[in-house]
C-alpha positions as CSV (number, residue, x, y, z in Angstrom):
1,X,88.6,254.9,328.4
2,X,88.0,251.9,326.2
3,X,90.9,248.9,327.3
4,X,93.7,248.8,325.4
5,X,94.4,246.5,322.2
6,X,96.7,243.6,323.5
7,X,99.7,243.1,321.1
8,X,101.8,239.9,321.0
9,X,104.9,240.8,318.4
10,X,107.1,237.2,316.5
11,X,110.5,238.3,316.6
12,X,111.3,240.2,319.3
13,X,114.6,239.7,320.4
14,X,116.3,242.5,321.7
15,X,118.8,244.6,320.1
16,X,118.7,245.3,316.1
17,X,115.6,243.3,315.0
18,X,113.2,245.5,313.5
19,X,110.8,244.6,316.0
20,X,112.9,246.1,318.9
21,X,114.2,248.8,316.6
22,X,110.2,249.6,315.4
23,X,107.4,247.6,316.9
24,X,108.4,248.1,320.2
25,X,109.0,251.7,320.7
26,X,106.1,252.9,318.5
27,X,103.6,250.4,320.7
28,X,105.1,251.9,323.5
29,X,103.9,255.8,322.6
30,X,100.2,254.6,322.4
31,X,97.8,254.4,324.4
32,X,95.6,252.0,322.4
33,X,97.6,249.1,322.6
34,X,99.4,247.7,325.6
35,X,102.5,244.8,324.5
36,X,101.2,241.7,326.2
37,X,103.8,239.0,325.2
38,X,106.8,238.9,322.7
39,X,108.4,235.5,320.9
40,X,112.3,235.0,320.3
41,X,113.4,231.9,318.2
42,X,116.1,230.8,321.3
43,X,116.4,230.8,325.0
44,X,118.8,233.4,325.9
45,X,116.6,235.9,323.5
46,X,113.5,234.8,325.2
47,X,115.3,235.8,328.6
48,X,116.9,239.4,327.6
49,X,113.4,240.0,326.1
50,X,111.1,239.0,329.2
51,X,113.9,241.2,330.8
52,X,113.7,244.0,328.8
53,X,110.5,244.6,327.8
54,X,108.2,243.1,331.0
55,X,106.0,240.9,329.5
56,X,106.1,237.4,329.0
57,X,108.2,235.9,326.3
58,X,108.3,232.5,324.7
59,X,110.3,230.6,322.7
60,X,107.1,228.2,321.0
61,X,105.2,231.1,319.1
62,X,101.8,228.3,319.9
63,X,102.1,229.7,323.5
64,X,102.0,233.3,322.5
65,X,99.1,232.8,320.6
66,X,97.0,230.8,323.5
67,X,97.7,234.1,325.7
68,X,94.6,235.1,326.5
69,X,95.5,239.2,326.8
70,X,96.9,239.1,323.1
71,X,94.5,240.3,320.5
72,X,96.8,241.3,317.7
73,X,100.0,239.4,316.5
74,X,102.6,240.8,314.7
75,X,104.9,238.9,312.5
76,X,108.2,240.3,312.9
77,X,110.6,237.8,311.4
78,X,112.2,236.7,308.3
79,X,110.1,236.9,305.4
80,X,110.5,232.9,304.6
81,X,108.6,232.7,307.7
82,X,106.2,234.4,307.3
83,X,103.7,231.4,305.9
84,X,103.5,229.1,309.0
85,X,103.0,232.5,311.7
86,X,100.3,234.0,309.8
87,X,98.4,230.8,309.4
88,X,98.5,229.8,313.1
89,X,97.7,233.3,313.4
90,X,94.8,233.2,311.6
91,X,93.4,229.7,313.1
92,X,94.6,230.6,316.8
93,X,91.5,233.7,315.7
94,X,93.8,236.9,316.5
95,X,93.8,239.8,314.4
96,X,97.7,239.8,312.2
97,X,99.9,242.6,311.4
98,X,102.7,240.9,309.3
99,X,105.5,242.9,308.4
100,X,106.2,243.5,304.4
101,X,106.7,241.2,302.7
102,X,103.8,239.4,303.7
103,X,104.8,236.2,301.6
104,X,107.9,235.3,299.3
105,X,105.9,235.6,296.1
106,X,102.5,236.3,295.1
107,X,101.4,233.0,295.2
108,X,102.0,232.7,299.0
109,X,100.8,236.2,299.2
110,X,97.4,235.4,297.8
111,X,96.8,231.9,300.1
112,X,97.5,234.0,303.4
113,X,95.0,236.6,302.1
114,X,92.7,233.8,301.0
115,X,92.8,232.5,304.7
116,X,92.1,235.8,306.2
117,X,88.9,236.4,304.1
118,X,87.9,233.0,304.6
119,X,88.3,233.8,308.7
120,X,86.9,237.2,308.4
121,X,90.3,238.0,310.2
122,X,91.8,242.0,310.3
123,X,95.1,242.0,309.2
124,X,97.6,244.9,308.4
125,X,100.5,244.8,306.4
126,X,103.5,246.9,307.3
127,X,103.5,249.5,304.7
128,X,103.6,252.6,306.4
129,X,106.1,254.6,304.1
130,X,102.3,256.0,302.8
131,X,101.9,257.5,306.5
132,X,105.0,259.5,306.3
133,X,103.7,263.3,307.4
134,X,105.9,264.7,303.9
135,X,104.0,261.8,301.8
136,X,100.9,262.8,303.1
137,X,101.1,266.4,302.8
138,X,102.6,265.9,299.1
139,X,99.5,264.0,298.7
140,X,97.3,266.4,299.9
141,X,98.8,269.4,297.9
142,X,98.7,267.7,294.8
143,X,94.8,266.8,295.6
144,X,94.3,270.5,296.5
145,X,96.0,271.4,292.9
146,X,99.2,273.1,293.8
147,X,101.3,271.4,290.7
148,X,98.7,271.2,288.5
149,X,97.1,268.2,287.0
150,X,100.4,265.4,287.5
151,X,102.3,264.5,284.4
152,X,105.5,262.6,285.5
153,X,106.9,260.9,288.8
154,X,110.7,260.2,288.4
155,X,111.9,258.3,291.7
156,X,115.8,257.4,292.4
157,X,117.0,255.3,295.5
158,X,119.6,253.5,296.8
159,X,119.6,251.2,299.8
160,X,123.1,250.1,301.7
161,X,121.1,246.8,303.1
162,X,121.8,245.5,299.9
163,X,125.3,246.6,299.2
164,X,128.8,245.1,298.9
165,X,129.0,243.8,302.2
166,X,126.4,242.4,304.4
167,X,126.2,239.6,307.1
168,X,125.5,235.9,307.6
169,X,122.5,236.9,309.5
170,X,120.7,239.2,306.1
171,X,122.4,236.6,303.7
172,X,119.0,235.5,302.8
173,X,118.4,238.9,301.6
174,X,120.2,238.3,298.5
175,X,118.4,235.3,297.8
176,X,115.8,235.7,295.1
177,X,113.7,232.9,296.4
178,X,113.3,234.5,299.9
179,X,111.3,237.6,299.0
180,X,113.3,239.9,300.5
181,X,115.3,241.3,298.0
182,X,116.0,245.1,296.3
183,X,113.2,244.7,294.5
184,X,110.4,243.4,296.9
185,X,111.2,245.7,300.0
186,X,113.1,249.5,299.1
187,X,111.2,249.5,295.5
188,X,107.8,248.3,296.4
189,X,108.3,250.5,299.7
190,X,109.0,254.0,297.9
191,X,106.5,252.9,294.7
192,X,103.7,252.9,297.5
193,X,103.9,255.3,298.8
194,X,104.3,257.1,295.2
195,X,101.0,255.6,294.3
196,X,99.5,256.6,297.5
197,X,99.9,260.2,295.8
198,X,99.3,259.9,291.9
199,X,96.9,256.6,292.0
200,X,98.0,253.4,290.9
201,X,99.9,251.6,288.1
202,X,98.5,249.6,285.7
203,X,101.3,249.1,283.4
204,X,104.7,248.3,283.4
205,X,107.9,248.1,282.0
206,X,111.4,246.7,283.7
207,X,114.9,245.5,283.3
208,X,116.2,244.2,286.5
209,X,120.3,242.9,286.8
210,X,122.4,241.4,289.1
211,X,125.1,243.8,288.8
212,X,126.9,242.3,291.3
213,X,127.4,238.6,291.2
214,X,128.9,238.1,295.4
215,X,128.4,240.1,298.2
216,X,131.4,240.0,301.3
217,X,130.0,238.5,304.2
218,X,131.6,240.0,307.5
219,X,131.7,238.2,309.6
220,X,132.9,235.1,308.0
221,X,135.2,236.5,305.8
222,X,133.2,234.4,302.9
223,X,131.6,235.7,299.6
224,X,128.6,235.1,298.9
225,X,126.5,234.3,295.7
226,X,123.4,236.6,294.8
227,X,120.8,235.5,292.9
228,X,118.5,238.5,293.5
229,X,118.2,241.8,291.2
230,X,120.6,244.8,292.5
231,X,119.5,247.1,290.0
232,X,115.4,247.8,289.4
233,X,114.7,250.2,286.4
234,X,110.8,250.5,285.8
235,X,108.6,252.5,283.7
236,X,104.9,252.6,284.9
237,X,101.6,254.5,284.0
238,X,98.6,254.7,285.9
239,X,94.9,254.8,285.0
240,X,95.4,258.6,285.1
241,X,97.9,258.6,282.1
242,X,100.8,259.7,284.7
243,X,104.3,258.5,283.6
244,X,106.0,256.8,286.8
245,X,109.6,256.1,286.7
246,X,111.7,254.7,289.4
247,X,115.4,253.3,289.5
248,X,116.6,251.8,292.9
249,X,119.8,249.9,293.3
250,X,121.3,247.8,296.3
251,X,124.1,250.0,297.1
252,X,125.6,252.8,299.3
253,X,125.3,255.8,297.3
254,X,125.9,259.8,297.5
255,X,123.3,262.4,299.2
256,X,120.7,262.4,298.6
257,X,119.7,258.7,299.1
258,X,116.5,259.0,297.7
259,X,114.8,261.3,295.6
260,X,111.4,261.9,294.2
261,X,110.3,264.4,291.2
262,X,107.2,264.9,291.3
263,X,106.2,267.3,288.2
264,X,102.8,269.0,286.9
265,X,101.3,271.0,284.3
266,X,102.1,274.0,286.9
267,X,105.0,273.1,289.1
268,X,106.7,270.4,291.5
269,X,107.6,269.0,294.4
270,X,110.7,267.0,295.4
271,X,110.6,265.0,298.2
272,X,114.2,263.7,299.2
273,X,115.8,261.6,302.1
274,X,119.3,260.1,303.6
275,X,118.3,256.5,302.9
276,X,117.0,255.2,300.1
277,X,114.4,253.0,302.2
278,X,111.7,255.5,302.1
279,X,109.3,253.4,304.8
280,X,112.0,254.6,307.4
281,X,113.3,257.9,305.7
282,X,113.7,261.7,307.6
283,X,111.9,263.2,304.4
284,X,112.1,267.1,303.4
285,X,109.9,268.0,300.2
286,X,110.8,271.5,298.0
287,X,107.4,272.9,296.2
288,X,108.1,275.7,293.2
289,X,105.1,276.7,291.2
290,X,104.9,277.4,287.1
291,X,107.9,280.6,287.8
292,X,109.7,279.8,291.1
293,X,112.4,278.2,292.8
294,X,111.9,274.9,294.5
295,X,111.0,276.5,297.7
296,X,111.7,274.3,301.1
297,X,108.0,273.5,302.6
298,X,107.8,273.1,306.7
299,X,106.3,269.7,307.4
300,X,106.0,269.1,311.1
301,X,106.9,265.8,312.6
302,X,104.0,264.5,314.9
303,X,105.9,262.0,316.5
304,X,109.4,263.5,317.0
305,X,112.5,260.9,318.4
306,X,110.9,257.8,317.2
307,X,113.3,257.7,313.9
308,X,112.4,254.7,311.9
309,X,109.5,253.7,314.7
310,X,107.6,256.7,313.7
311,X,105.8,255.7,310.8
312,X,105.0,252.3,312.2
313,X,103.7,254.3,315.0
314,X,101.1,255.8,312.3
315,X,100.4,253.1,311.0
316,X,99.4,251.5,314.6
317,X,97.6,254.5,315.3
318,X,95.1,254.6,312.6
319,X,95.1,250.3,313.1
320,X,93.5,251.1,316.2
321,X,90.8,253.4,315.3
322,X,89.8,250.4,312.2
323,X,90.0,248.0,315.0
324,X,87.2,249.8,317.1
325,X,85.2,251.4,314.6
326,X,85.2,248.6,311.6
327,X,87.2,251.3,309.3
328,X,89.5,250.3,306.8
329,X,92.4,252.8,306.5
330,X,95.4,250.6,307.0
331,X,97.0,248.4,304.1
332,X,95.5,245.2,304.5
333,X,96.5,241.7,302.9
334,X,94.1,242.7,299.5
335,X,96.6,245.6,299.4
336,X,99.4,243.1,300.1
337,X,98.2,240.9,297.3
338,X,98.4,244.3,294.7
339,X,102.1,244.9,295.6
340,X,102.8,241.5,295.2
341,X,101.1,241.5,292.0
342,X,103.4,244.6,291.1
343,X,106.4,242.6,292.0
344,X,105.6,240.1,290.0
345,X,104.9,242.4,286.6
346,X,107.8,243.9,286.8
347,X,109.8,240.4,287.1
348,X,107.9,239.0,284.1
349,X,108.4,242.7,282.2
350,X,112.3,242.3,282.9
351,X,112.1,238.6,281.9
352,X,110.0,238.7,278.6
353,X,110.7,242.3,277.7
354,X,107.3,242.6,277.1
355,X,105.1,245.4,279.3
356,X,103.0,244.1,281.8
357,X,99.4,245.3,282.7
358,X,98.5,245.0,286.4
């Protein structure tokens, strides 16, 4: 049996961060990869985490990325942040899986893919909404024809992480200079994974507002100002002439959370889910041909108990294979590049109310 990929994850402080909530628990059902070292950004992290998860765990990210059984870092942290990690990544010569976001606009985006080609580094971006088992077997039915030739994709979502009240530590969130706003993570999320299934956009058309002007932070008891989009309407085609819709909002809204119509020349599918952050989502689809009902389909669930882990576990899993064989199935920073080129066409559609190509 081949050794396994060492793994060194930015951002691992116990508790709620994604990494603990995601990284951590999807490394730890795979056999591939072993977790070699984590970084924390204090002390008293550093400690619960060395205590936690049995590895060594630093506080001066330089150190994780001299440890000699780390061959993959993952940059777990704030988006803003992202820019200095990936770089050292990429000089300290490690392979880099950065979560999504990987930059807070296109621009940075496009450097840190710049300096992974220029490396010949691997890299992975954490898109893995695509590696859902539902999206996936949507995918495949509408490539085996079971709706016909696709016409129309009409998507609706709402996400609570962006709603009324939120915290000092997410305030950043609702910073439009930050890159992790409504628009950048629960829309470009769900339209992936959408374009993993009817091909991609090449045109668009927005209006983006921010609805709501303060957000209640709790645990000040302050209000705070937002400068980034609540509400994301977009109008999209792709090269196959298929009309994509999609309409998420920063807010806690009525079941379903998210919802997907998908409709061809000779049926649908709906694809629905509890949150309106589709990369984490339970999913359920309904199929109903050119006469029927919208019929529940059974999709299995391969990795069962990992909840939002379990498509970063996917993701991980088909990392590994690229990482032994030289495939390229995983999202990398070129794809990381498109969806920050998308982000950007919609802002400038919503800005100039002029439609965008891509």
């Amino acid at each position: 049996m081949a050794e396994p990929i060492g793994v060194g994850v930015m951002g691992a402080s116990p508790g709620n961060s994604w990494a603990a909530r995601a990284h951590i628990p999807a490394l730890r059902t795979l056999p591939e990869f072993a977790l070699r070292a984590v970084s924390t950004s204090r002390a008293d992290s550093a400690a619960a985490a060395r205590a936690e998860f049995g590895v060594p765990a630093y506080t001066d990210p330089a150190a994780l990325l001299v440890d000699p059984g780390v061959d993959v870092v993952v940059i777990s942290v704030r988006v803003p942040d992202h820019r200095e990690l990936v770089e050292a990544a990429i000089a300290a010569g490690k392979a880099v899986y950065c979560e999504w976001p990987l930059g807070r606009d296109e621009a940075e985006a496009r450097h840190l893919a710049w300096l992974a080609d220029k490396a010949e580094a691997r890299t992975a971006v954490g898109l893995q909404g695509r590696f859902s088992p539902v999206i996936e077997h949507v995918g495949a039915l509408v490539e085996a024809g079971r709706i016909g030739a696709p016409r129309s994709v009409s998507l609706t979502a709402s996400s609570g992480a962006w709603g009324p009240v939120t915290s000092s530590r997410r305030a950043y969130m609702f910073d439009a200079d930050a890159g992790a706003t409504t628009l950048a993570v629960p829309f470009v999320h769900a339209l992936d994974a959408v374009m993993a299934i009817v091909g991609e956009i090449v045109m668009v058309t927005a209006v983006t507002a921010v609805s709501r002007p303060t957000v209640y932070l709790e645990d000040t008891g302050s209000q705070l100002a937002v400068s980034a989009p609540d509400v994301v309407a977009v109008v999209g085609t792709t090269a196959g002439r298929v009309v994509v819709s999609a309409h998420v909002v920063g807010d806690v809204a009525v079941q379903p959370a998210l919802r997907c119509h998908l409709h061809g020349t000779d049926g649908d599918m709906v694809v629905s889910g509890s949150t309106g952050n589709l990369q984490v989502a339970a999913l359920r689809v309904a199929v109903r041909g050119r006469d029927g009902e919208l019929e529940p389909a059974d999709v299995p669930d391969d990795r069962p108990g990992l909840g939002p882990a379990s498509n970063v576990a996917r993701l991980y899993s088909r990392l590994a294979a690229d990482l032994r064989s030289g495939s390229r199935t995983v999202p990398d920073f070129a794809d990381a590049v498109r969806r920050h080129m998308l982000v950007s066409a919609v802002q400038l559609a919503a800005e100039s109310g002029v439609a965008q190509p891509l």
